[in-house]
C-alpha positions, 0 to 999 in steps of 0.5 A, spaced: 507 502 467 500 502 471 497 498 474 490 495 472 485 498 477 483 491 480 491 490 481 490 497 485 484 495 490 487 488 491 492 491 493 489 496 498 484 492 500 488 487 503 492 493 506 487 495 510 484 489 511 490 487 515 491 493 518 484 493 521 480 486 522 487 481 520 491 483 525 495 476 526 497 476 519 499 482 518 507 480 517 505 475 513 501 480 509 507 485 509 513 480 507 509 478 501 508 486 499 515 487 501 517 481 495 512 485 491 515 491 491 522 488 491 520 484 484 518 491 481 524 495 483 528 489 478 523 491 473 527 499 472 525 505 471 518 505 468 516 502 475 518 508 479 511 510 481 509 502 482 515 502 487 512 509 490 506 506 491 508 499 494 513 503 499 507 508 501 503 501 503 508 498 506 510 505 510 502 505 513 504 496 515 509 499 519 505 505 522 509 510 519 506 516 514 507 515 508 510 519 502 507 518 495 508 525 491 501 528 489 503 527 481 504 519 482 497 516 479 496 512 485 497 517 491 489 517 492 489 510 493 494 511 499 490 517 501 483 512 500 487 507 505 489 511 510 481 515 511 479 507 511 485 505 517 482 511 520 475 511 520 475 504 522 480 506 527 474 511 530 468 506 530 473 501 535 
């Protein structure tokens, strides 16, 4: 399975934004990820790289380093939000 691209951003967009500029909804935003990942769990197998993938976001809501392998399809996002959270970071 994967994703459609505008999925993705979504996705990373909202987790950046969180991180950065909406800070006091951040635990919302990660319990809504948190049912997103869980939803995709159930789906089985074919998901495997999407839960990868939310677990890497999730990782970077709880300040944690993320670890999505170099193979999985969506670990230049991961890497794109985390350059993002840092470059935002710097300019604060």
């Amino acid at each position: 399975m994967t994703l459609p691209p505008n999925t993705v951003n979504q996705l990373c967009l909202n987790t950046v934004t969180f991180k950065t500029q909406a800070t006091d909804d951040l635990d919302q935003w990660r319990t809504q990820a948190k049912k997103i990942r869980d939803d995709w769990v159930g789906r089985g197998d074919d998901w495997t790289q999407e839960v990868a993938f939310m677990d890497a976001l999730l990782a970077i809501l709880d300040d944690t380093e993320p670890t999505i392998p170099d193979d999985n399809p969506y670990a230049e996002a991961v890497q794109a939000v985390q350059e993002l959270i840092a470059e935002y970071d710097e300019t604060e």
